[in-house]
Structure formats: structure tokens, C-alpha cells
TORKOL-4160 file (C-alpha; in steps of 0.2 Angstrom, whole numbers, padded with zeros to 4 digits, m for minus):
276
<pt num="1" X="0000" Y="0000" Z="0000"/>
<pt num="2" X="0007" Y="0020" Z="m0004"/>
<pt num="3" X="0009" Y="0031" Z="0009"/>
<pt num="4" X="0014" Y="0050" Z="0011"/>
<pt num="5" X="0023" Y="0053" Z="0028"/>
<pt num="6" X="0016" Y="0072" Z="0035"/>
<pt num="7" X="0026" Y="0083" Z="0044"/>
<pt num="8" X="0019" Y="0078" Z="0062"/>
<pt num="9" X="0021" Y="0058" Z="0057"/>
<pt num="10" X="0005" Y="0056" Z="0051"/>
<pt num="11" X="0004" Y="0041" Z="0034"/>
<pt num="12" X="m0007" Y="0046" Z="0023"/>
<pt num="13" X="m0015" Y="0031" Z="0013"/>
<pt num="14" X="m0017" Y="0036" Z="m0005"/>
<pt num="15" X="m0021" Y="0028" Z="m0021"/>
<pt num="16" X="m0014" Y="0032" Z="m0039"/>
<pt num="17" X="m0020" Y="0024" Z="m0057"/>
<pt num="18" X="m0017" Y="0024" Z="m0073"/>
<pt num="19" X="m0003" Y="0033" Z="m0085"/>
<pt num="20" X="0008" Y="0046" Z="m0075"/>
<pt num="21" X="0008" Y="0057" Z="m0089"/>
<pt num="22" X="m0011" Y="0056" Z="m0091"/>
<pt num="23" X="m0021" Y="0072" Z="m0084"/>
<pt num="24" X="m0025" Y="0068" Z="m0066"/>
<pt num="25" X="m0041" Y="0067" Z="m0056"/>
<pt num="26" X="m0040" Y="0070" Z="m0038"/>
<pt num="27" X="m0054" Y="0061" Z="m0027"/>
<pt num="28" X="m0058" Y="0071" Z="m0008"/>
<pt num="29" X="m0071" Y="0059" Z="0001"/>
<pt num="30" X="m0086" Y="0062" Z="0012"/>
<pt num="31" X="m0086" Y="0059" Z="0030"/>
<pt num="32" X="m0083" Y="0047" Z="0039"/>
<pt num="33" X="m0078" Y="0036" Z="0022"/>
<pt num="34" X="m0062" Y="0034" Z="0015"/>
<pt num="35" X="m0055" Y="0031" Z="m0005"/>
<pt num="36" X="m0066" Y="0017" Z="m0007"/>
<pt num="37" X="m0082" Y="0029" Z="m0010"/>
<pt num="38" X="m0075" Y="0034" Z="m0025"/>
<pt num="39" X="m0073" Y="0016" Z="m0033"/>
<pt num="40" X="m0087" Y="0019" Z="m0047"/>
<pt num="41" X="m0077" Y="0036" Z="m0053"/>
<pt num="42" X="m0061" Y="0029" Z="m0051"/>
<pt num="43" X="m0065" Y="0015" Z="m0064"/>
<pt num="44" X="m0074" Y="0025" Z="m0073"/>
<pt num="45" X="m0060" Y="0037" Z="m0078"/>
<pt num="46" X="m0048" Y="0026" Z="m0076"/>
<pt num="47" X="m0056" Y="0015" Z="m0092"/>
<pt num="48" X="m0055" Y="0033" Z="m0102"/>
<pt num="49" X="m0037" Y="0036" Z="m0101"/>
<pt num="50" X="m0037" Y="0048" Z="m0084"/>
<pt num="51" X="m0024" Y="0047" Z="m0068"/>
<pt num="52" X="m0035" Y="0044" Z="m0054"/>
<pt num="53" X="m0030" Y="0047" Z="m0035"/>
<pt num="54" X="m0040" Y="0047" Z="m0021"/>
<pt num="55" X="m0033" Y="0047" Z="m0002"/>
<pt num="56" X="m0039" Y="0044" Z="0015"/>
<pt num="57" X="m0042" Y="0059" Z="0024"/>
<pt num="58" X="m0030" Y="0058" Z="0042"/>
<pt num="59" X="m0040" Y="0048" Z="0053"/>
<pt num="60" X="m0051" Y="0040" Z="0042"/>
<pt num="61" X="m0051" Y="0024" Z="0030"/>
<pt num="62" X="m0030" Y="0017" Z="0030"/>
<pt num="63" X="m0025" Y="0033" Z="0038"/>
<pt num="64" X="m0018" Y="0034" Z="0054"/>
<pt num="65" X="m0028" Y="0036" Z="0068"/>
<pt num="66" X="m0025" Y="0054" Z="0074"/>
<pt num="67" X="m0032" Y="0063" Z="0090"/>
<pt num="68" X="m0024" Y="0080" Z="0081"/>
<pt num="69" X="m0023" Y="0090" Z="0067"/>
<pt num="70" X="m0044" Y="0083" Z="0063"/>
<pt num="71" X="m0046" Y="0102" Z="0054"/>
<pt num="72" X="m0048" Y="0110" Z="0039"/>
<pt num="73" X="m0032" Y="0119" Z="0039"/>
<pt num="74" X="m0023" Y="0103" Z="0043"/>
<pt num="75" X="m0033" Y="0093" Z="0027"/>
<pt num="76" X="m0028" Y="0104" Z="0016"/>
<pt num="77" X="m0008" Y="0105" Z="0021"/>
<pt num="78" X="m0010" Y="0086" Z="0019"/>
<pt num="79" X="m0018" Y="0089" Z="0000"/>
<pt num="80" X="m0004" Y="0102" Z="m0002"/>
<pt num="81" X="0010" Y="0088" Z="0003"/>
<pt num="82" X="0002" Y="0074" Z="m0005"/>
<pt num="83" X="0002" Y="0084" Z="m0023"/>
<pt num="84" X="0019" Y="0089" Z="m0019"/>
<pt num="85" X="0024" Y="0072" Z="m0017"/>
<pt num="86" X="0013" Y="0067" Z="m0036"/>
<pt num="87" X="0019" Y="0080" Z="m0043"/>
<pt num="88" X="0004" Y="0083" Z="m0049"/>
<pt num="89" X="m0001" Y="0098" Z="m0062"/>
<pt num="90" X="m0016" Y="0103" Z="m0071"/>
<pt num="91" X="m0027" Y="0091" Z="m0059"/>
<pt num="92" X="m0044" Y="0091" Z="m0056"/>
<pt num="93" X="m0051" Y="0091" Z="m0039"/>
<pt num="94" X="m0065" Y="0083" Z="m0036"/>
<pt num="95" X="m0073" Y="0085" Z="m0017"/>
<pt num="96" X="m0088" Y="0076" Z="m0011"/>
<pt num="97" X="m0099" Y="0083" Z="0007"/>
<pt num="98" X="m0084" Y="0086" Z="0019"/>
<pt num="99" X="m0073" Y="0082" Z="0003"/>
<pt num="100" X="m0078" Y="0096" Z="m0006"/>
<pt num="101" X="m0074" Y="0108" Z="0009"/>
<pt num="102" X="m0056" Y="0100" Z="0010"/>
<pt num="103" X="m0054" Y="0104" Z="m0010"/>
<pt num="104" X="m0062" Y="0122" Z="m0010"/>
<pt num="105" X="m0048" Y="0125" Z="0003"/>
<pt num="106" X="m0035" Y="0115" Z="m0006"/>
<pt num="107" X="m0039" Y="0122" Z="m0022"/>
<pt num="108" X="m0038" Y="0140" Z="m0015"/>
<pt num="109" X="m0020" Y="0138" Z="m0008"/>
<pt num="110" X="m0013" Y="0128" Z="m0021"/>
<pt num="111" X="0003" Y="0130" Z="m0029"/>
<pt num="112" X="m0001" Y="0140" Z="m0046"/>
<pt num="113" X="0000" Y="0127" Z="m0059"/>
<pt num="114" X="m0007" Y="0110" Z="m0049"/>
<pt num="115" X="m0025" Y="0113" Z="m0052"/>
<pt num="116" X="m0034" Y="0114" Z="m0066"/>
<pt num="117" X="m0053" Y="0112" Z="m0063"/>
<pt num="118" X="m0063" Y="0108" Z="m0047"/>
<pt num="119" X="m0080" Y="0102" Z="m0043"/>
<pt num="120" X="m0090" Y="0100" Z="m0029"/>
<pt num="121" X="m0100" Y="0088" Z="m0025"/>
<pt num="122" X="m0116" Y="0086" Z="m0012"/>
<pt num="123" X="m0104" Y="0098" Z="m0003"/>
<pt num="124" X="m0102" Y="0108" Z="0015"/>
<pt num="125" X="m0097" Y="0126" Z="0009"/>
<pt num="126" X="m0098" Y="0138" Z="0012"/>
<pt num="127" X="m0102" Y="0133" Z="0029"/>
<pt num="128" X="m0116" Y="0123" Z="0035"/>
<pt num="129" X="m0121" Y="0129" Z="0054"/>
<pt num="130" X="m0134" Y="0141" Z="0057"/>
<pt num="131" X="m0129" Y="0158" Z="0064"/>
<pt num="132" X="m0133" Y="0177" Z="0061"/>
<pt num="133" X="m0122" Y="0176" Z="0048"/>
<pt num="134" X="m0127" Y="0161" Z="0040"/>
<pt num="135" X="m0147" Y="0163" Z="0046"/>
<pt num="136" X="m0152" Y="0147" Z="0033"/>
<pt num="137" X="m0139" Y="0134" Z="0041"/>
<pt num="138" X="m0142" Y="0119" Z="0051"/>
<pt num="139" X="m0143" Y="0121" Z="0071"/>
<pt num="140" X="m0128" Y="0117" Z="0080"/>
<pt num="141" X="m0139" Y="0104" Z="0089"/>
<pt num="142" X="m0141" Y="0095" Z="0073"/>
<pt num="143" X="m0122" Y="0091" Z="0074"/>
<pt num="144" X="m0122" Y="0088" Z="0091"/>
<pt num="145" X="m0134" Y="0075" Z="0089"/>
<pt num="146" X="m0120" Y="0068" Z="0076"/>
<pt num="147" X="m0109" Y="0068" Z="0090"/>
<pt num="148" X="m0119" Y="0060" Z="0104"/>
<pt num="149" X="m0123" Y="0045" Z="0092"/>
<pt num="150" X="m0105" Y="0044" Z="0087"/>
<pt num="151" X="m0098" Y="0041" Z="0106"/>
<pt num="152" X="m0114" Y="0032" Z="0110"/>
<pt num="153" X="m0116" Y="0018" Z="0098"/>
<pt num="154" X="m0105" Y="0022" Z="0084"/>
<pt num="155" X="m0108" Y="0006" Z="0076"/>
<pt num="156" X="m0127" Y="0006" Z="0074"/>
<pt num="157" X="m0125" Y="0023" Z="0071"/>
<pt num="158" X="m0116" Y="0019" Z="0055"/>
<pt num="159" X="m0129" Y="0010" Z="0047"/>
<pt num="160" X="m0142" Y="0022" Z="0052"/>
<pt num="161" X="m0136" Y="0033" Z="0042"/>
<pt num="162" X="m0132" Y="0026" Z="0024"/>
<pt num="163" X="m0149" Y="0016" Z="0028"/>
<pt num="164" X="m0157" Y="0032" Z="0030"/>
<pt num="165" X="m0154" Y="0048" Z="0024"/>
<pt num="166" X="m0139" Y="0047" Z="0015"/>
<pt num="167" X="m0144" Y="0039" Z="0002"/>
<pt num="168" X="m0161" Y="0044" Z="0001"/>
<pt num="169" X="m0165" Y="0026" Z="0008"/>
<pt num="170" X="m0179" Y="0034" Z="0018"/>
<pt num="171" X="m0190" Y="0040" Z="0004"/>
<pt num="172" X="m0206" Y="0031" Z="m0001"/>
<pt num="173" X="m0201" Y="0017" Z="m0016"/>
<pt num="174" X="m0183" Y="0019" Z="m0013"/>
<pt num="175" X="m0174" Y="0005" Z="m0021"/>
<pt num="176" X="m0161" Y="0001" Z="m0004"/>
<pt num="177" X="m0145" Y="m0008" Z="m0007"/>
<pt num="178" X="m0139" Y="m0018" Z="0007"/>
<pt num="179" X="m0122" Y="m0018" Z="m0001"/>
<pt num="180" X="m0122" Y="0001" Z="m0001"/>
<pt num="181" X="m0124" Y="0001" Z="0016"/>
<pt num="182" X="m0114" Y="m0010" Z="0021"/>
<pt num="183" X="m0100" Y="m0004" Z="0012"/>
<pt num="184" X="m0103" Y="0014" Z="0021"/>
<pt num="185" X="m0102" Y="0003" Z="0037"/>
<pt num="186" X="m0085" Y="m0004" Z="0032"/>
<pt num="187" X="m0076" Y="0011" Z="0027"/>
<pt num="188" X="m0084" Y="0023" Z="0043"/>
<pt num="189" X="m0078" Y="0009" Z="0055"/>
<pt num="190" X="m0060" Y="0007" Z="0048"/>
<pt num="191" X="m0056" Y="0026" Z="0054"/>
<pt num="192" X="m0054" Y="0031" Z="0071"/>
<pt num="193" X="m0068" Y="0040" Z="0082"/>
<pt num="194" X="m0059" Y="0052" Z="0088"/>
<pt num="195" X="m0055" Y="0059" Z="0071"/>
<pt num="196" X="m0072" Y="0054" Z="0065"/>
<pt num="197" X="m0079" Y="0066" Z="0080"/>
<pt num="198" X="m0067" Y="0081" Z="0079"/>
<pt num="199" X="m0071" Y="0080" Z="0057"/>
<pt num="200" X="m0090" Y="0083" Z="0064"/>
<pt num="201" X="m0085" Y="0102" Z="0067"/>
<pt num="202" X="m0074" Y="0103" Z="0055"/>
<pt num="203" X="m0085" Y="0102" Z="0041"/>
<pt num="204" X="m0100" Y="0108" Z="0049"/>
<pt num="205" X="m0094" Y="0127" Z="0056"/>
<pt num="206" X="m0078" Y="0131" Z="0045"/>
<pt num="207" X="m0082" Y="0145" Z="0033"/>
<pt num="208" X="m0076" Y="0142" Z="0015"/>
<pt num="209" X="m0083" Y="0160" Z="0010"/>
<pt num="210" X="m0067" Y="0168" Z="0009"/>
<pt num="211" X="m0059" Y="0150" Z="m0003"/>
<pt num="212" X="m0073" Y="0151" Z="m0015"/>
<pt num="213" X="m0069" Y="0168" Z="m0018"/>
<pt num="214" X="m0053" Y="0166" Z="m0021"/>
<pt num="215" X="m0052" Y="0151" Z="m0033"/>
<pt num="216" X="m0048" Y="0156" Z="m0050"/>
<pt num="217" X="m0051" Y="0140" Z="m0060"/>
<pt num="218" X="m0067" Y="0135" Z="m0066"/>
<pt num="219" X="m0079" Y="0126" Z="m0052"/>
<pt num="220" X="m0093" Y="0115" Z="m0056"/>
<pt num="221" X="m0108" Y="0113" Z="m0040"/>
<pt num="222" X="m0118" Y="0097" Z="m0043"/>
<pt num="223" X="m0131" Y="0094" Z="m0029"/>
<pt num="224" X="m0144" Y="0085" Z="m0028"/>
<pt num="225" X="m0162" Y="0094" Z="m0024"/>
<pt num="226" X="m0166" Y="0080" Z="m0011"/>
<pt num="227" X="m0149" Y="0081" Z="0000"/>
<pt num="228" X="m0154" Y="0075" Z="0016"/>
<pt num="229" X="m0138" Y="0077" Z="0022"/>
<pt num="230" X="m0129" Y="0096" Z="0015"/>
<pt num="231" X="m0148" Y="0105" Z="0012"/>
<pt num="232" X="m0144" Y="0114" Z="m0006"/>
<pt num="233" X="m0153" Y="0130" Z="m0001"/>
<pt num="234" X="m0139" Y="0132" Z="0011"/>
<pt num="235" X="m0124" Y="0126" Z="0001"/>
<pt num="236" X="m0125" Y="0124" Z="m0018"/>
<pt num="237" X="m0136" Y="0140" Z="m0021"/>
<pt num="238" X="m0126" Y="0149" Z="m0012"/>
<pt num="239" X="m0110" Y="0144" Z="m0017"/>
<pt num="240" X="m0111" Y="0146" Z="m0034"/>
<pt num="241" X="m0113" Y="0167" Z="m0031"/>
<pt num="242" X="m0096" Y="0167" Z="m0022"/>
<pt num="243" X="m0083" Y="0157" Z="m0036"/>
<pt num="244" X="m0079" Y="0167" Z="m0051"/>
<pt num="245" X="m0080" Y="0154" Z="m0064"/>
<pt num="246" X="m0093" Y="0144" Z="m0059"/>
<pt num="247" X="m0109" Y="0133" Z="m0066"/>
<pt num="248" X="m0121" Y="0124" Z="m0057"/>
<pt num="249" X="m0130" Y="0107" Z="m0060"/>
<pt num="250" X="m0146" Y="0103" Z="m0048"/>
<pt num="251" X="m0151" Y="0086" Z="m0050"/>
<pt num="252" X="m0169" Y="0083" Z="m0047"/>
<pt num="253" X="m0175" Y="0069" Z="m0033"/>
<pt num="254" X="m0158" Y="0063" Z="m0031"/>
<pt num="255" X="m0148" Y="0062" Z="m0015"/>
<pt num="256" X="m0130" Y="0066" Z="m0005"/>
<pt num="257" X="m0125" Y="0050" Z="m0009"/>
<pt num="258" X="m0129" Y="0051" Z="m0027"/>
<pt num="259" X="m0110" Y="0048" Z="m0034"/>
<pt num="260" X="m0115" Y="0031" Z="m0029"/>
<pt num="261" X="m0133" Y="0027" Z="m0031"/>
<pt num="262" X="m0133" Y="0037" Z="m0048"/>
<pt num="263" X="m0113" Y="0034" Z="m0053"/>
<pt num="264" X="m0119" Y="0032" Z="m0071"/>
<pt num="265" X="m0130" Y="0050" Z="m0071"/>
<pt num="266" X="m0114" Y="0058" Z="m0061"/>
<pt num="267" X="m0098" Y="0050" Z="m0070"/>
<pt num="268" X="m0105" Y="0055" Z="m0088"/>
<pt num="269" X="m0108" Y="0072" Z="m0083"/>
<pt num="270" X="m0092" Y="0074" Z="m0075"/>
<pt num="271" X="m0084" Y="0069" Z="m0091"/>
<pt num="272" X="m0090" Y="0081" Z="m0101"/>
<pt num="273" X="m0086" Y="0095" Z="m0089"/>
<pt num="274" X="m0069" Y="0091" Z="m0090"/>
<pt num="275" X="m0068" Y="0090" Z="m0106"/>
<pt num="276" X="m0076" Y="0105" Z="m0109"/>
């Protein structure tokens, strides 16, 4: 397996596919998943002649296990020292939910030259708890109640979400897959809690106004009308006024998880963004 050693000790787990020289794409997963969540996309590109990468974040998935550095900041100067390492240039960045936060930061501090595109996907910014600044957001109780069901039955609590709202599992005539869930199960319990707790405020109150405003590549939103999980109204809608170059694709009736459930919808539209 390939690792990249951080300042601080922390082995970051990384995968990388395909020709070197091939334009890469860049994978940044949801919480509390790892790499694995992005095997339909990494197949998928992989088959049309892309580089494809996709790490664990630190404390999630093959990563170590930290009790420090669960930030933002900290995600990003592992993005920073894993493209460093790559060498990778003219990437895309492609962030899902607490993924896409971890890109829009990497992408706004990126050395000039490494990023090409980014798109964001079901994703937290600009910032996702309610405030007077941010009057729309979800109440911080919300995320406690992540937090309480993490410490008190983290395993249980890791099906109830992919069985649930994640997917969209809950909705009348829902076609569930227990393979879906169960896979969600595997990845969240291979990290460790105490990452997986400190990642709650993480991607729930960090602000990514200042980043979207900053990025100067072209940004493609796609969010699902029926996010469960990042409301759309609170994210994608208002995301798309902050970047400069930016486009936005609502898809209707479809989930956070929807990379997965509709990989075929999602994969052929990415496609064609980047090649545009």
C-alpha cells in the first residue's frame, strides 16, 4: 500500500492509477468514508485514459488514527504535501460533502500550476451551521446529535445513516442496497472515532466564504435537490454566487449520496465538464 509521511508523522493512505503522464483526477471523500467511495469514478475514468488518485483523509479509511490535526487547515496542508509528493499539475479536484470543503480549501491555496478544474459535489461550503451570519444553516444541535450518536453507539450509528438519509433510503419506493450500506459501514468503521468526532465540526462550522472567492479555475456545483444530508438551499445556491467561474447542476429527486446510487448520471456528466 502507498503512503505519504506528513510533517507531524501522520501516513497518509493514497491511491494512484493509470498513465503518469495522463491528466489527473483528484478524489476528496465524504465523512466518515475513505478512498473506497469513489470506486465507481475511479473505474470509470480510469477506463478513459485519466490518472486517478483518491486518499484517505488523516484519521479515516488506512490513515492513521489521529487525536490531532482533525481540521480543515490541517486537510488541506495534507492535500498540499500529497500533490507535492505526485507532482501533480493541471489536476482536477473533485470533493464530495466534507470532501468538497477539503478541495475548495486545497484548491484555494494551491501552488499555481497544480490545479486545473474543481467540482464539488453534495458539498459543506460555504459553511453549513446556522448563525446570524449564516441565518439558513443547520442548528448546531443537529451536529451535536452527530456527535452524541457517534460516542454512544458508533456502530449502529453507521448503518443508520447510509440506511437512512444518506442515500435517500428513507424515501417512499426507494430502491435500498444492502451492499451500499454495508460498504458505508466498512469504510466509517475502519477510521478512528476520535477523528471521525473532531471532522464533525470541521465540516459543519468552518467557513469556505473567503476560498470560493478566491479560486480562480473553473468550479462545477452538482447537488442533488433531495440532500438529506448538506440542504442545497444552504450550500450549492449559495456557493455558486461566491466562485468566479462557476456553473451549477441541480439534479432533481436525487440524493447526498448520489455519486454512488446514480454513478452512471454523475460520471457522464463529469466527463463532459472536463472535457469542456
Amino acid at each position: 500500500m502507498s503512503y505519504v509521511k506528513m510533517k507531524d508523522g501522520t501516513e497518509i493512505f493514497f491511491k494512484d492509477w493509470g498513465p503518469k503522464t495522463a491528466q489527473p483526477i483528484v478524489f476528496h471523500h465524504g465523512w466518515p468514508l475513505s478512498a473506497d467511495d469513489w470506486d465507481a469514478q475511479m473505474m470509470f475514468f480510469l477506463d478513459k485514459g485519466f490518472r486517478v488518485i483518491a486518499h484517505d483523509r488523516r484519521g479515516h479509511g488506512r490513515s492513521t488514527q489521529t487525536d490531532t490535526g482533525n481540521e480543515m487547515d490541517t486537510y488541506a496542508a495534507d492535500v498540499i504535501a500529497l500533490a507535492a509528493s505526485l507532482d501533480l499539475k493541471n489536476a482536477v479536484h473533485v470533493g464530495h460533502s466534507t470532501g468538497g470543503g477539503e478541495a475548495t480549501r486545497y484548491v484555494a491555496r494551491a501552488e499555481k500550476g497544480r490545479v486545473a478544474k474543481a467540482v464539488l459535489i453534495g458539498a459543506v461550503p460555504p459553511v453549513m451551521v446556522k448563525s446570524d451570519k449564516n441565518p439558513g444553516g443547520l442548528p448546531i444541535e443537529v451536529f451535536d446529535g452527530f456527535r452524541s450518536g457517534l460516542v454512544a453507539n458508533r456502530a449502529q450509528n453507521f448503518y443508520d445513516i447510509p440506511a437512512g438519509p444518506f442515500y435517500g433510503f428513507n424515501r417512499p419506493g426507494a430502491k435500498v442496497s444492502q451492499g451500499i450500506i454495508d460498504n458505508w459501514w466498512r469504510q466509517g468503521m475502519m477510521g478512528g472515532i476520535k477523528a471521525h468526532y473532531d471532522c464533525i465540526k470541521a465540516f459543519s462550522e468552518t467557513d469556505f466564504t473567503e476560498d470560493l472567492k478566491k479560486i480562480d479555475v473553473p468550479v462545477l456545483i452538482m447537488h442533488g435537490d433531495d440532500d438529506q444530508i448538506v440542504p442545497i438551499a444552504d450550500s450549492a445556491h449559495l456557493a455558486i454566487k461566491l466562485v468566479k467561474k462557476g456553473t451549477l447542476k441541480i439534479y432533481p429527486g436525487l440524493p447526498h449520496g448520489m455519486a454512488t446510487t446514480h454513478a452512471d448520471v454523475i460520471n457522464a456528466d463529469l466527463l463532459a465538464w472536463i472535457k469542456s
